[in-house]
Structures are given as C-alpha cells and as structure tokens.
C-alpha positions, 0 to 999 in steps of 0.5 A: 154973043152971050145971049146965043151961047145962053139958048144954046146951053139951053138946048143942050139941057132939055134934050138931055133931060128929055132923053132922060125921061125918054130912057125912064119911061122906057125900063118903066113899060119894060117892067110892067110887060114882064110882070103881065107876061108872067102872070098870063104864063101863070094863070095859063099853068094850073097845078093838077088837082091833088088825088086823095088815097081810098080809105076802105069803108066800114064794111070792107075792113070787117069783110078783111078780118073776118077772111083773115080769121077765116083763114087762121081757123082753117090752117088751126083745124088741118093742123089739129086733125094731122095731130088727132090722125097721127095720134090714132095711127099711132095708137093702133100700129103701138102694139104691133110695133112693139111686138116686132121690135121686142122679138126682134132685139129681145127687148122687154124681156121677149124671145128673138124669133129664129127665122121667117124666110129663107135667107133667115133659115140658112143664117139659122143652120150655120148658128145651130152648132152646140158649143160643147166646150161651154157649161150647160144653162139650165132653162125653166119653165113657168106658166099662168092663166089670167083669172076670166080665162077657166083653163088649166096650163102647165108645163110638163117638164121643169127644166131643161139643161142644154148647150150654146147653139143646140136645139130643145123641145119643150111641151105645155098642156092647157086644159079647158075646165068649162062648159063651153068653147073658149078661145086663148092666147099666149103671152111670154117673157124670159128671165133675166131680161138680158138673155133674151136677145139669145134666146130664140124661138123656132116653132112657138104657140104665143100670139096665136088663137088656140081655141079649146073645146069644152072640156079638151087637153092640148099640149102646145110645144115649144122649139128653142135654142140659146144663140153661141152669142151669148158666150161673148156677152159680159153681162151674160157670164154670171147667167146659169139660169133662164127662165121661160114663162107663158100667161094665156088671156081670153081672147078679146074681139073688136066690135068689127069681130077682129081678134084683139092681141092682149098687153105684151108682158113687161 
C-alpha cells in the first residue's frame, strides 16, 4: 500500500515538472519569434536616404554679386542724371522765373506790369482814378549804360510829380556814339525797394531788343502809374520820393544765335 501511494506521489511530480519545462520552453520560443519578426519588419523599413542642400559654386557666387552691383550702379546713374537734369532746367528757367515772379510782386526792387489781357486791362481802368485828396509823390529818373556798351542815354526830364492812380509819361533818349549798329537792352529797378509793387508799368522799352544805327537817337518812353494801394500800406506812409533807374547792356547771343537777356538788377 505504501509502495503504491510512493509511485503515485512519483507521478504526480514528473508531470508537474514536466508541464513545467513545457510552459518554459514554450515563452522561450515565444521570445525568439518576437525578436526575428522585429528584425525583418526592421530590415524591411530602410530610412530614406538623407538629400544634401545645393551650395552654389565659385562661379555662381561672382555672377550674384556681380548682377547685384550691376543693378546698384544703374539705379546710382539714373539718379545722378534726374539730378544733372533738374539742375540744368533749373538753370536755364532761374532767369525767366525770376523776372516774372519780381514784375509780377515787385520783388528785387522791379515795376509790377500793369496788365497782359483783357480781363487785366479792365482791373487796370477801375484802378486808374487819381486820388486827389492825397500828396503828390515825386518820381525821379536815373539812368546808366554799361561800359562795352558806346551809347548815350538820358532821361529827358528830372522828375515828375503825380498822384495815387493817375497815369504819367515819361521819355528817355539813347544815343549810338559808334560806328556800327549796335543792338541793347534795358534794365531797371525802383527805389526804395518797398514801392515797387505799386509802381506799375503800362508801355515800357526793358527787356526788349532796341537796335541802334550808327550814329542814331531814339527816344524810348515810359507809361506808368503808382497803384491807390499804396496809400493803405504802413511802410509806404514816410515814402515822398521814387526813384525809377534804367541800365542798358550790349545784348549778348548764345551760340545758337538766341538773345541772351542780361542779369536783372538787385
């Protein structure tokens, strides 16, 4: 009886020990699958292979910065020729302009012109009515003549005496004292300078060509008034006395021929 109950015991451990060695040997194949299956499913998924950046050769980097200074130069040029441009312009109009902006402010000690149109000459008629009630100015006139210039020119009166808004003529004589024709211009002015936005002129010889025979007299006259504005002008109140001067100059000509006007008096 004992020896039975002994081999049954017996049995009962080898089977457990084998289940055991059963259960074992099976996570131990288990493990191995895993890891052969990973390394195929590894092998199988490669990295793409990695793309390096162009780096631009030698040749390409001088052909860049030789357009880019390319480029820099050419807006430079335009921007240096809009300027020698501008300037020349500039150069050419300074005179012009500055003639019609003194004749027409009196600026720089310059007659206002009375009138160039018809809308001007009827603002003229309301503006010729002497104010009689007000002083008399006396106006005196003054001449020059540059020294290349052989002429003689004179005014042939001192002075005038006229009223706010009346009208006065005035003559000047110019005498060629050479052998040759020679061909002028005039300049003027006023003084002091502050009458000279009201001192207007209707019919005036300035800035004109006036050519002169050998040996020839002309006389040149001058229409004017003295605007009624002035009398509402503070700095016109101590003014008794105007002084109108004109300089004639030898006409100069470009090398195209084109009359050259001289320097406006300051």
């Amino acid at each position: 009886m004992n020896s039975f109950r002994s081999l049954s015991w017996r049995l009962q451990q080898s089977q457990r020990a084998l289940a055991c060695f059963a259960r074992q040997n099976a996570r131990q194949q288990s493990r191995q699958w895993a890891q052969s299956g990973f390394r195929r499913h590894a092998s199988s998924t490669t990295p793409p292979p990695k793309t390096t950046p162009h780096r631009p050769t030698a040749e390409e980097t001088i052909a860049q910065v030789r357009e880019h200074y390319k480029q820099k130069n050419r807006t430079t040029s335009y921007y240096t020729l809009s300027v020698i441009l501008a300037t020349v312009a500039l150069s050419y109009g300074s005179v012009p302009l500055y003639k019609m902006i003194c004749q027409t402010t009196g600026w720089g000690g310059q007659p206002v012109r009375a009138h160039s149109g018809p809308e001007d000459a009827e603002e003229l008629a309301s503006r010729l009515k002497p104010v009689t009630d007000a002083p008399r100015i006396r106006v005196t006139f003054a001449s020059s003549v540059s020294d290349v210039l052989p002429w003689k020119f004179t005014p042939q009166q001192k002075e005038v005496r006229v009223l706010p808004g009346e009208t006065a003529l005035a003559f000047y004589t110019a005498t060629n004292t050479s052998d040759q024709d020679i061909i002028g211009v005039a300049t003027y002015s006023v003084t002091p300078a502050q009458v000279a936005p009201y001192f207007s002129k209707i019919q005036c010889f300035c800035f004109e060509e006036q050519r002169l025979n050998a040996g020839e007299t002309v006389d040149m006259p001058v229409f004017f008034y003295l605007d009624p504005d002035l009398l509402n002008d503070f700095n016109m109140r101590n003014v008794k006395t105007v002084t109108l001067n004109y300089t004639f100059f030898k006409a100069r000509y470009d090398n195209n021929g084109k009359f050259v006007a001289p320097p406006s008096p300051e």
